[in-house]
ROTORKE-740111 format. One record per residue (C-alpha): residue number from 1; y, x, z. Coordinates in nm, 3 decimals. Last residue first. Layout:
# residues N
@vexdo=NUM, py=Y, px=X, pz=Z
...
# end
This chain:
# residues 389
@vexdo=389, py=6.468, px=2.346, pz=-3.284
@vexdo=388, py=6.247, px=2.239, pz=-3.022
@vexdo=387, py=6.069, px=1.968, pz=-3.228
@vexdo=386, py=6.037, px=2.105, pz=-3.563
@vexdo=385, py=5.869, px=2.443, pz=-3.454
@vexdo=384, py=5.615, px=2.218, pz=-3.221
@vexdo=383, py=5.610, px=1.978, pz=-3.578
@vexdo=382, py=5.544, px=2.289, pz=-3.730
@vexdo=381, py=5.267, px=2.417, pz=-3.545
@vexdo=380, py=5.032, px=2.060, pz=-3.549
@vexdo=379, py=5.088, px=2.118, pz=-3.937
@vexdo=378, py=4.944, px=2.433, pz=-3.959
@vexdo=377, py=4.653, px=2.354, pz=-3.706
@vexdo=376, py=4.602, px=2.064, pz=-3.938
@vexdo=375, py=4.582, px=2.212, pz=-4.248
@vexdo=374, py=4.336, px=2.443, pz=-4.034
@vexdo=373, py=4.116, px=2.132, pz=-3.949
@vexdo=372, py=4.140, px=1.999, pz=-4.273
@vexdo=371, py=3.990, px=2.354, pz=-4.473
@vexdo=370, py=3.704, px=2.360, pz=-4.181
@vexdo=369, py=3.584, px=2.013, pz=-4.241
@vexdo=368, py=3.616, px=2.116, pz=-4.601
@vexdo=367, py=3.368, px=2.396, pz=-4.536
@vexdo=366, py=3.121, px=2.148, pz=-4.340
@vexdo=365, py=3.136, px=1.939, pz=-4.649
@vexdo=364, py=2.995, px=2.221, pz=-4.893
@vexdo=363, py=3.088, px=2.217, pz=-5.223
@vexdo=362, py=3.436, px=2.333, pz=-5.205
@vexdo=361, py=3.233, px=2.667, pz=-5.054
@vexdo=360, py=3.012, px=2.665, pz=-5.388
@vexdo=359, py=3.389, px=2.655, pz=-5.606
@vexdo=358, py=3.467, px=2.959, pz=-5.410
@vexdo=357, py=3.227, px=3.164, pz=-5.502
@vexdo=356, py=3.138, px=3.111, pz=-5.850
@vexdo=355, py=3.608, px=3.130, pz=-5.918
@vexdo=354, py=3.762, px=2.852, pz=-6.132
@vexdo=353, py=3.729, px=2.618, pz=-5.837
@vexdo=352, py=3.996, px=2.805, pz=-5.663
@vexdo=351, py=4.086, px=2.777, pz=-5.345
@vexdo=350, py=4.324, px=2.489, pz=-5.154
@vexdo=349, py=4.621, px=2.491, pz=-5.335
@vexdo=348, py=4.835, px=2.323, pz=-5.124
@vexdo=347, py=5.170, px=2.118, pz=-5.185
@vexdo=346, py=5.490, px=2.123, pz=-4.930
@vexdo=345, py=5.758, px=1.911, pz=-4.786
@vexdo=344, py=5.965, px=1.861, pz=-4.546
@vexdo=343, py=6.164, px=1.518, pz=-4.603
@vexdo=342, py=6.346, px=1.319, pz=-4.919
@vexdo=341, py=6.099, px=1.357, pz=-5.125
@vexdo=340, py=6.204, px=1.382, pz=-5.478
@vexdo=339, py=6.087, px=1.670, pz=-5.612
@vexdo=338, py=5.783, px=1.751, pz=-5.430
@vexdo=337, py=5.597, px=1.587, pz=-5.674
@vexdo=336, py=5.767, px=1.748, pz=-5.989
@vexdo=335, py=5.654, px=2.084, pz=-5.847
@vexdo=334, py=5.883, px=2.357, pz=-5.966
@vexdo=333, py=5.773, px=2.675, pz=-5.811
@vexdo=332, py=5.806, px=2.830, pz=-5.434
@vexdo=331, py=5.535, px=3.042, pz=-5.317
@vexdo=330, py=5.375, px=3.124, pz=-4.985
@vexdo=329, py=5.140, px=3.422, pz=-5.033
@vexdo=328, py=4.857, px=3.529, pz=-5.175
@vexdo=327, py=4.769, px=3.699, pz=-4.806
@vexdo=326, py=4.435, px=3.882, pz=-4.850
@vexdo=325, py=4.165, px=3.590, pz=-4.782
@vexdo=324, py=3.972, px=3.560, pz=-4.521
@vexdo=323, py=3.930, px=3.207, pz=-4.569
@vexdo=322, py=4.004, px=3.050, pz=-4.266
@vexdo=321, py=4.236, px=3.293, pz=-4.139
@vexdo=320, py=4.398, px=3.279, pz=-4.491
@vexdo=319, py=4.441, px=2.880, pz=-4.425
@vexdo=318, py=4.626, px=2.932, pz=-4.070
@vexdo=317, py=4.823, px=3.122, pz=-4.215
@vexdo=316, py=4.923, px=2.881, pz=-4.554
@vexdo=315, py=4.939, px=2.556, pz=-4.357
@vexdo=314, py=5.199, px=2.730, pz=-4.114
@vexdo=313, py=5.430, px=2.932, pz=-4.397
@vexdo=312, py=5.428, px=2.618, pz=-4.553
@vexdo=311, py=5.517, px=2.407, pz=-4.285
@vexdo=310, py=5.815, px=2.724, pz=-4.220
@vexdo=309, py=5.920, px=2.663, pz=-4.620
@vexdo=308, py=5.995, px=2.307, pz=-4.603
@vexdo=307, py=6.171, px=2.384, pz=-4.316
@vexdo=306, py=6.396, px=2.621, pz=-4.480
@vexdo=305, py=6.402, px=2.424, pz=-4.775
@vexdo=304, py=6.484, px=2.032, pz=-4.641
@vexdo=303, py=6.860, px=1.989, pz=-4.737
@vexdo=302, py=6.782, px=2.112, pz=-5.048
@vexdo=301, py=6.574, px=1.783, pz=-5.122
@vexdo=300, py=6.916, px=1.635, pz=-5.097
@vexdo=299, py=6.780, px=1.386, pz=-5.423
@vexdo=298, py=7.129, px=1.503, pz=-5.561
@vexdo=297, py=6.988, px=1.858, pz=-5.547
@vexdo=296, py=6.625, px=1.863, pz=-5.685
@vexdo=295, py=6.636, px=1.548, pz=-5.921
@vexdo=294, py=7.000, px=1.619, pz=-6.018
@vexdo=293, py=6.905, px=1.995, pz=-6.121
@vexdo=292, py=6.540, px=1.839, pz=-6.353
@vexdo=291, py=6.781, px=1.597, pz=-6.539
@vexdo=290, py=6.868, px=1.911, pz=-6.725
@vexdo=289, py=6.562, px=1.962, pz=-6.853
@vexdo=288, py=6.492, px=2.313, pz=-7.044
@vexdo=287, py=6.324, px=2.523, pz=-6.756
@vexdo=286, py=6.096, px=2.170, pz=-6.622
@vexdo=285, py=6.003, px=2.062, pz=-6.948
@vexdo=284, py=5.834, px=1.727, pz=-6.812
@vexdo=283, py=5.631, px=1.547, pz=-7.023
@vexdo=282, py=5.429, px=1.276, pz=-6.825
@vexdo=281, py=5.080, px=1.282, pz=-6.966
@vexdo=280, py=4.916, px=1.158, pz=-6.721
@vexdo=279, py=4.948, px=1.455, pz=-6.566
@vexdo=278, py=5.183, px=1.723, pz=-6.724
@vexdo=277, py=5.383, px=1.798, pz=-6.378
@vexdo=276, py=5.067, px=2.011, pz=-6.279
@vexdo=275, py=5.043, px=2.200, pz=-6.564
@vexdo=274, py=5.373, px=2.315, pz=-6.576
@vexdo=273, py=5.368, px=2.415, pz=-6.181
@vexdo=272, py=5.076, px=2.606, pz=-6.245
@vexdo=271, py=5.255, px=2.816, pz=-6.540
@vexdo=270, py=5.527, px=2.874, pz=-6.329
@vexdo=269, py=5.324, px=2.976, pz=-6.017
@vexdo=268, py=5.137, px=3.204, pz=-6.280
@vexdo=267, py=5.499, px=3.347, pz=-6.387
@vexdo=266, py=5.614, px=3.416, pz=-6.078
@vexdo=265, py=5.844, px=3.232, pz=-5.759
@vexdo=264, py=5.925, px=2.965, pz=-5.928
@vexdo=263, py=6.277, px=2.895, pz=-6.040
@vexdo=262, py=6.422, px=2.478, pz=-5.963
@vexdo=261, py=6.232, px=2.570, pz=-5.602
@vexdo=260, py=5.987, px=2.328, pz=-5.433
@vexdo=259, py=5.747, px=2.469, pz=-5.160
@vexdo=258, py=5.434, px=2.636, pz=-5.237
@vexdo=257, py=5.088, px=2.754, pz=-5.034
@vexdo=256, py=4.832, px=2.944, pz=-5.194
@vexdo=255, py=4.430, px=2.947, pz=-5.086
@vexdo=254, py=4.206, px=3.244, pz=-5.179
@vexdo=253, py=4.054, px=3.346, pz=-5.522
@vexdo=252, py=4.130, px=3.517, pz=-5.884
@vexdo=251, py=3.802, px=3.693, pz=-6.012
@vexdo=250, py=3.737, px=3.415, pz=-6.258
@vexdo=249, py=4.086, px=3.478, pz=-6.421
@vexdo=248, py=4.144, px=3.196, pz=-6.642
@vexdo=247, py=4.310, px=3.044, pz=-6.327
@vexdo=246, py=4.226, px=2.724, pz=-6.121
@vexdo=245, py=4.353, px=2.570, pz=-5.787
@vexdo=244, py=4.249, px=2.273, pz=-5.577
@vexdo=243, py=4.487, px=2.024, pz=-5.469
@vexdo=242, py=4.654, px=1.864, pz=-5.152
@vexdo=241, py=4.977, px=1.751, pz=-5.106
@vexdo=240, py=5.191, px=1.713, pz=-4.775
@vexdo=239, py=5.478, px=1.524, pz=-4.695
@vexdo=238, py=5.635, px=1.541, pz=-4.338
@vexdo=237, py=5.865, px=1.271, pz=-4.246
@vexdo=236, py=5.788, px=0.984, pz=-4.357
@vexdo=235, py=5.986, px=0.642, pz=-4.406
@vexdo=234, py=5.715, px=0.458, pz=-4.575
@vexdo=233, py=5.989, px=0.419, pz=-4.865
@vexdo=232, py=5.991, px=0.776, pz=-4.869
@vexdo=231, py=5.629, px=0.871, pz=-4.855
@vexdo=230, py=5.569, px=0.584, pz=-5.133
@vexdo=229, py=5.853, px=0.748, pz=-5.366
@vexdo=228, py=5.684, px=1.059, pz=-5.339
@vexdo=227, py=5.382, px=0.931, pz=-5.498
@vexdo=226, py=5.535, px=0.702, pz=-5.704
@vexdo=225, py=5.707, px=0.952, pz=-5.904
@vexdo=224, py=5.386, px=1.179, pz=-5.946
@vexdo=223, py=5.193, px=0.868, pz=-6.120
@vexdo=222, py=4.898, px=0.745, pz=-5.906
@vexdo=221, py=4.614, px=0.709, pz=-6.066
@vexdo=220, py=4.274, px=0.549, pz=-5.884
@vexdo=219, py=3.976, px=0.711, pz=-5.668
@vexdo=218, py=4.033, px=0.576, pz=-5.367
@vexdo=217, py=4.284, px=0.589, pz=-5.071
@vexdo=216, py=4.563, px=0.687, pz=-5.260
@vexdo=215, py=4.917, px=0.802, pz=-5.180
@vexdo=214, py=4.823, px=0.816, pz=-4.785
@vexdo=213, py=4.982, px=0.750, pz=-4.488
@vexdo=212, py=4.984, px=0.938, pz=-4.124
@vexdo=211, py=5.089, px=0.760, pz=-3.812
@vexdo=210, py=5.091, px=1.029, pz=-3.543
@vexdo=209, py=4.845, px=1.025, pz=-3.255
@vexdo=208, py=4.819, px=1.378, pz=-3.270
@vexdo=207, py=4.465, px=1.430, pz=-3.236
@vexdo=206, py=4.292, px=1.137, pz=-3.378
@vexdo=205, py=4.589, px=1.058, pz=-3.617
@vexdo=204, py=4.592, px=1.433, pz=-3.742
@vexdo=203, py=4.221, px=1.431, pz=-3.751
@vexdo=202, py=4.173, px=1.176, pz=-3.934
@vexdo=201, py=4.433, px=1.198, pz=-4.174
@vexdo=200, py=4.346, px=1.559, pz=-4.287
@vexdo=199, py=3.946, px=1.411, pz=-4.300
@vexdo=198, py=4.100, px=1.184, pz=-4.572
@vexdo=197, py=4.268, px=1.444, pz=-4.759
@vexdo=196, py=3.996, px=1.680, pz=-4.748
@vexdo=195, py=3.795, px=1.427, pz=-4.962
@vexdo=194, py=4.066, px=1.282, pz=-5.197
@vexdo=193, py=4.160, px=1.671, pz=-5.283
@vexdo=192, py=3.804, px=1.766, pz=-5.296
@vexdo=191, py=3.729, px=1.423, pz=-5.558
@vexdo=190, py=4.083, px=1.487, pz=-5.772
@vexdo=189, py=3.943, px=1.866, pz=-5.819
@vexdo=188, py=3.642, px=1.790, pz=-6.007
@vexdo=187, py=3.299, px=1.966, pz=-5.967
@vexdo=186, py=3.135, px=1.984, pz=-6.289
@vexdo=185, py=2.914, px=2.265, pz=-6.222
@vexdo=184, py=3.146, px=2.511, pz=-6.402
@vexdo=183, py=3.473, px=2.358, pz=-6.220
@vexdo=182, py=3.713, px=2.106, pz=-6.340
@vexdo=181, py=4.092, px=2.116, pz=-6.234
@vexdo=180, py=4.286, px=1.809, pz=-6.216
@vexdo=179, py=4.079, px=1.434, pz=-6.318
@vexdo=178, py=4.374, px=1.245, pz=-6.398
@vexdo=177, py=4.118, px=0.950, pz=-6.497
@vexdo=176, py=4.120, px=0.832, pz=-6.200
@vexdo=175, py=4.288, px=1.037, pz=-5.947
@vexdo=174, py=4.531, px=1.373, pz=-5.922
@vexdo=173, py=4.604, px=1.510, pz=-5.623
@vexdo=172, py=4.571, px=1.412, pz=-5.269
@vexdo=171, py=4.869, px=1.349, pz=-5.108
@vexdo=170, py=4.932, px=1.318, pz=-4.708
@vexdo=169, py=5.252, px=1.131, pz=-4.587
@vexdo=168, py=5.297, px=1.204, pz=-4.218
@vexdo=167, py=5.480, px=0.985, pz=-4.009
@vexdo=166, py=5.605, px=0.993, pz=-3.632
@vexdo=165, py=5.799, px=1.302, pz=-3.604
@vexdo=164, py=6.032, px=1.378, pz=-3.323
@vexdo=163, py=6.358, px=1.534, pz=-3.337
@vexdo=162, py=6.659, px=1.495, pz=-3.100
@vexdo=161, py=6.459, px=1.430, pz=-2.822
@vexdo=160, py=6.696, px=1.233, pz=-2.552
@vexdo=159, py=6.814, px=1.463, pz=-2.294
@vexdo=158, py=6.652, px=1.419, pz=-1.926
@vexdo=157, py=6.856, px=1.257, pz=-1.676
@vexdo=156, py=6.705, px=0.905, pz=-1.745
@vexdo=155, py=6.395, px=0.965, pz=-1.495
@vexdo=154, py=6.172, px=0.679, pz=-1.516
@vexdo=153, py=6.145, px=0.557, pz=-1.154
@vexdo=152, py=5.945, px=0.720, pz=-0.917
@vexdo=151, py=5.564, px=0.631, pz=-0.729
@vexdo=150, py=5.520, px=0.958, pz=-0.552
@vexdo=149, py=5.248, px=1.210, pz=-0.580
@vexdo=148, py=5.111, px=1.482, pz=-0.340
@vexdo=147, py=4.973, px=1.267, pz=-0.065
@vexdo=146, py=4.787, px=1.084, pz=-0.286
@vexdo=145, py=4.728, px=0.742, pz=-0.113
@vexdo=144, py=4.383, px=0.535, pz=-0.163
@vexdo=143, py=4.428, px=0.246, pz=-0.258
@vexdo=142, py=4.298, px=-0.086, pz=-0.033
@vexdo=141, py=4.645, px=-0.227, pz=0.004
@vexdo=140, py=4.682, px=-0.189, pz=-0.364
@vexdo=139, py=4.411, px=-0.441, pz=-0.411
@vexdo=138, py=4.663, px=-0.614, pz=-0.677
@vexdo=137, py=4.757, px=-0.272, pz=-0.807
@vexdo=136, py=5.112, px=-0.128, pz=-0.695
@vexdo=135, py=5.420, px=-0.189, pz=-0.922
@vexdo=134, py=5.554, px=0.143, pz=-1.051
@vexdo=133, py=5.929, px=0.064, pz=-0.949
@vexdo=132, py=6.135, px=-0.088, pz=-1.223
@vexdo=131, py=6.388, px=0.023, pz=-1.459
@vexdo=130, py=6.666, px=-0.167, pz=-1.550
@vexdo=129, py=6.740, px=-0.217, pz=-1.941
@vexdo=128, py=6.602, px=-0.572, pz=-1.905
@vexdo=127, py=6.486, px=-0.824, pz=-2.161
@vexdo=126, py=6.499, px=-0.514, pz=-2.457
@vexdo=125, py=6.148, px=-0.438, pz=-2.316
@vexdo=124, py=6.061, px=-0.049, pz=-2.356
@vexdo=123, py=5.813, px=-0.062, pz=-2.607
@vexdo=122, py=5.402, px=-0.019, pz=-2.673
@vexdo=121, py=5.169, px=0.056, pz=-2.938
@vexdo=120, py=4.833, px=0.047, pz=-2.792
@vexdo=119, py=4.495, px=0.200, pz=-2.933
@vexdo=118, py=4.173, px=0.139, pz=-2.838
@vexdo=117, py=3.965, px=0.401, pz=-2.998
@vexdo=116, py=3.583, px=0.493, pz=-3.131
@vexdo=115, py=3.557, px=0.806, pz=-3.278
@vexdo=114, py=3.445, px=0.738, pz=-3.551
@vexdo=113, py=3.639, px=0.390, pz=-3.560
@vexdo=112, py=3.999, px=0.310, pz=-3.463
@vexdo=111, py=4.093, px=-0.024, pz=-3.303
@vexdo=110, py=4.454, px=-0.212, pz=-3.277
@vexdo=109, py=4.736, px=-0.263, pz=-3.048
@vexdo=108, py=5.121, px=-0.383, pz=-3.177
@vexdo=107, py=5.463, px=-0.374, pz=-3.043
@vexdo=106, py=5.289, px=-0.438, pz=-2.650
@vexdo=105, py=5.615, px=-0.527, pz=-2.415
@vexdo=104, py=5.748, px=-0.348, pz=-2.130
@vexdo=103, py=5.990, px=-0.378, pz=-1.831
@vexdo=102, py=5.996, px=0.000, pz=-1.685
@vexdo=101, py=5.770, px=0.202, pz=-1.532
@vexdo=100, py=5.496, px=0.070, pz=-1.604
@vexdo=99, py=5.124, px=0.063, pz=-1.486
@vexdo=98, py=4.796, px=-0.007, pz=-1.700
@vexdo=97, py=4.523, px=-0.166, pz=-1.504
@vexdo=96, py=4.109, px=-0.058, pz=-1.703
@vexdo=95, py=3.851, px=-0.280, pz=-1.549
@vexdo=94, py=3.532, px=-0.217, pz=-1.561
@vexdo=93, py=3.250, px=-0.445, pz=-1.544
@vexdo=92, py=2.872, px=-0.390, pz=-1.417
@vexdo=91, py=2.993, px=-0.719, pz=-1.184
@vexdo=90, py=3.266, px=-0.521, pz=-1.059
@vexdo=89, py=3.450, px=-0.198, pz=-1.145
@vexdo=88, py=3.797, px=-0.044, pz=-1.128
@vexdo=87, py=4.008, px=0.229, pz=-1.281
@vexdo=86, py=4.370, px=0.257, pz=-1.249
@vexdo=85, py=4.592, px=0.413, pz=-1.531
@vexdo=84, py=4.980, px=0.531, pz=-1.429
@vexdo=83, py=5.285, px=0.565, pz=-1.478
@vexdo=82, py=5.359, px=0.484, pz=-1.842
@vexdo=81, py=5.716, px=0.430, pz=-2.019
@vexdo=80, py=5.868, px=0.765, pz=-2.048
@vexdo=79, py=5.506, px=0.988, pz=-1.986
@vexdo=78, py=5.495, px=1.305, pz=-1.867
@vexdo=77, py=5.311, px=1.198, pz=-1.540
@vexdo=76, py=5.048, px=0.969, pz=-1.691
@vexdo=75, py=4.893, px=0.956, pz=-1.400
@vexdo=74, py=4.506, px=0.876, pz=-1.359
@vexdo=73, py=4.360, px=0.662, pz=-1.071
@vexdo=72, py=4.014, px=0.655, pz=-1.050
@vexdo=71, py=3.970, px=0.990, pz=-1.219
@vexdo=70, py=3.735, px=1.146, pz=-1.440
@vexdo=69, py=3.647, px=0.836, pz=-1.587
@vexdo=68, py=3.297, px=0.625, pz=-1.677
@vexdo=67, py=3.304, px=0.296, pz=-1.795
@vexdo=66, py=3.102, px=0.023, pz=-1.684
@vexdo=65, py=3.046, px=-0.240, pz=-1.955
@vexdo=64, py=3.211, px=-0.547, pz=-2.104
@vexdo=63, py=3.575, px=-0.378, pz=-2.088
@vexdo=62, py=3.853, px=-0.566, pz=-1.917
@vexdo=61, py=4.220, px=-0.417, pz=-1.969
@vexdo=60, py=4.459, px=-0.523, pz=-1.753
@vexdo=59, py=4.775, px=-0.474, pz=-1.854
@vexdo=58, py=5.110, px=-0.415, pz=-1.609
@vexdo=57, py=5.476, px=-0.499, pz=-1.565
@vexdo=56, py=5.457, px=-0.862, pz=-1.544
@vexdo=55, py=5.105, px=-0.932, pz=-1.683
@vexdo=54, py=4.917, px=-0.913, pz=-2.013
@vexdo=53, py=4.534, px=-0.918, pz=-1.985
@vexdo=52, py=4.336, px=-0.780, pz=-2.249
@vexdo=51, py=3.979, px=-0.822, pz=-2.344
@vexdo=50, py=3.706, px=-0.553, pz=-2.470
@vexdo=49, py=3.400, px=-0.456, pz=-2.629
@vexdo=48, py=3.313, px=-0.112, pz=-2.627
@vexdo=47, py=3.235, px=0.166, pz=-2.906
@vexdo=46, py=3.065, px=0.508, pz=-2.825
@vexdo=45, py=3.189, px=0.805, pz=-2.635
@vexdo=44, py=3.527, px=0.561, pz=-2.591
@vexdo=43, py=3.901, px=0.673, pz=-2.651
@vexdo=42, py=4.133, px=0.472, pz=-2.522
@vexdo=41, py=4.470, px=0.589, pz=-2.655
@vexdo=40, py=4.822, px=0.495, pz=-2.520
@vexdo=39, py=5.099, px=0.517, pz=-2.811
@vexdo=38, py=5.443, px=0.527, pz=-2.680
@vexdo=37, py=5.730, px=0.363, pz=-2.875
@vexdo=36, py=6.109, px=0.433, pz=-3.085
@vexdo=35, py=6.110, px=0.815, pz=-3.066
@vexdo=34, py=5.753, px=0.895, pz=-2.976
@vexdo=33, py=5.589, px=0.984, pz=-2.669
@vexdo=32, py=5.172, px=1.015, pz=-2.683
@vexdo=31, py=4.957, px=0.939, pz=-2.432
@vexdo=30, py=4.558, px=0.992, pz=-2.391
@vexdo=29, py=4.261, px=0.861, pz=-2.190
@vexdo=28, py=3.907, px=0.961, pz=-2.265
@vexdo=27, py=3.647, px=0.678, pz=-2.177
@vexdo=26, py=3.271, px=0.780, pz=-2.092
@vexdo=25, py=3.040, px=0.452, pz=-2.096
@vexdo=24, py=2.719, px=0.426, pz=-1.982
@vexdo=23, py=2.435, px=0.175, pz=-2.124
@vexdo=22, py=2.129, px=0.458, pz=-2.256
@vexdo=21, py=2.218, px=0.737, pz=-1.972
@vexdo=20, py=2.242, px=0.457, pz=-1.677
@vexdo=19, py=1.994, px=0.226, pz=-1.774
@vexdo=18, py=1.743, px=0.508, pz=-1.784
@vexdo=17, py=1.877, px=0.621, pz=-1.419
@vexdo=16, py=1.863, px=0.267, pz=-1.278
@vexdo=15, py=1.495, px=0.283, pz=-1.467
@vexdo=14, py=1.380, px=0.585, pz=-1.343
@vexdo=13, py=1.460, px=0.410, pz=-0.972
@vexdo=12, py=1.303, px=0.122, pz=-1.019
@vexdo=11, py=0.997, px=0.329, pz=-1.121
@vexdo=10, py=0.984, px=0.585, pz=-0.782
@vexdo=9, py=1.034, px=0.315, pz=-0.624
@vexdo=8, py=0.743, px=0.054, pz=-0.737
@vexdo=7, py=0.543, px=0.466, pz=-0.716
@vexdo=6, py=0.648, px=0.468, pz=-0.331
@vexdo=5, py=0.557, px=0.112, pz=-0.270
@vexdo=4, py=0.210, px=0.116, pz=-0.454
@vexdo=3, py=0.131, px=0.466, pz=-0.279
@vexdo=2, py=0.231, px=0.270, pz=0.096
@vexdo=1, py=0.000, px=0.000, pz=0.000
# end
């Protein structure tokens, strides 16, 4: 009898701890400060179902399974809108309270996939412009107090940001039947820009928590006009696009970097330049046409060289430590697509399919995993350039 009783809880217990690993939940709690909102991200192990509850000066947030955090109570000390995060459970619930510091309204929430988020958009309330005290949690009596933390107003002694980026306008090249640059093996640039494009995006919006646009999403044209004209009317503020390079010269390799100049830097960045403003057959003498000078300085895209040149300078390190290439350089040439945005902005030449090696690295997804993280890592250092300058 006493065997039967000890092996009954031996098994109940195995199955508590079976439960445990197969059901838990491990939530990863982020905030990002931007000019006109503050993005709080939920991000989840695996995906959750959840409710919200919209109170006073706080949200409750009820997810359908226990969650596991780090902290019960987690402060969001940096933050200009939230205090703090409380973490609850009950009835193999949790409950996720959101504090303010201020009188607050949700712009807009929504869900992000692989990995799984909860994301919430959220504003100062224009009902009140006075500032509350962190309101304690219903069962505040039964908190615990952290001796080393105070419940404060939002500080308003601190100097607005002058800069802050919110949108990033990613490119690929080329599209439907605009096929770019075509390797021996038939490997077409327009499917590694679209490709490296989209992981760009989702890392910079995983990461970052920036907004971040594309000009296509699929494989379809998009005239080089339009593509520039999107990123403006979307009110962006970094515009990056991607390509794949090719030469005549097999041996020619590594990644190049170029910002938009009326002269171009050589003859080859000439020559690309040319070939790139020729898609869909758009004919674009870019020594011989005048309207070419009113495009690049009535357009103000002067206004954006230097820093168009620092992203470039970014993307383009971070891309030779990736490849371990000899420095090609950042270059400046006339790229119609760069013309007319009215914001930082740069296009990459990724490698070059016209060389064996590097058109079997474009092959391989883990190596344009690689290529979007550093395009990242470039960008992620210009908009810490960009925002304390």
């Amino acid at each position: 009898m006493l065997l039967f009783m000890r092996n009954r809880l031996i098994f109940l217990i195995l199955c508590i701890l079976l439960s445990y690993c197969l059901f838990s939940l491990s939530i990863n709690i982020r905030s990002f400060d931007h000019q006109d909102f503050t993005r709080l991200v939920f991000e989840g192990d695996n995906s959750f179902g959840f409710k919200i509850n919209n109170f006073n000066n706080s949200i409750d947030i009820e997810i359908n399974k226990i969650a596991n955090l780090k902290n019960r109570i987690t402060r969001i000390a940096d933050s200009k809108l939230v205090d703090r995060v409380v973490h609850s459970t009950k009835d193999n619930k949790s409950t996720l309270t959101l504090y303010f510091k201020s009188k607050f309204k949700i712009k807009r929430n929504f869900v992000l996939e692989k990995p799984f988020r909860v994301v919430f958009d959220i504003v100062k309330s224009e009902e009140s412009d006075r500032d509350l005290e962190p309101s304690e949690n219903k069962s505040s009596k039964q908190e615990p107090k952290e001796s080393n933390i105070k419940d404060e107003p939002l500080k308003n002694n601190k100097p607005p940001k002058k800069k802050v980026i919110e949108t990033i306008c990613i490119d690929p090249g080329h599209g439907g039947s605009d096929l770019g640059a075509v390797g021996r093996s038939k490997l077409m640039e327009k499917d590694i820009a679209l490709k490296v494009s989209r992981k760009v995006k989702k890392i910079i919006e995983s990461k970052l928590g920036l907004r971040v646009i594309t000009t296509r999403d699929k494989d379809v044209e998009v005239s080089l006009d339009s593509r520039a004209a999107m990123a403006n009317n979307q009110k962006a503020q970094i515009f990056v696009s991607i390509h794949v390079n090719s030469s005549f010269r097999r041996s020619a390799r590594g990644p190049e970097t170029y910002y938009v100049s009326l002269k171009a830097t050589d003859q080859e960045a000439f020559e690309l330049a040319e070939k790139e403003n020729s898609s869909f057959g758009e004919a674009f003498k870019t020594a011989e046409n005048d309207d070419l000078k009113m495009i690049l300085w009535n357009m103000a895209q002067t206004e954006y060289i230097k820093e168009s040149s620092k992203l470039a300078s970014f993307i383009q390190s971070e891309l030779n430590i990736l490849m371990h290439t000899k420095n090609r350089g950042v270059k400046q040439a006339p790229f119609r697509v760069l013309m007319r945005a009215g914001m930082p902005a740069v296009l990459i030449e990724i490698a070059f399919i016209s060389n064996f090696y590097e058109e079997k690295s474009l092959m391989d997804d883990s190596f344009l995993d690689r290529v979007a993280n550093a395009i990242y890592t470039g960008i992620s250092k210009f908009i810490y350039f960009y925002n304390n300058t």
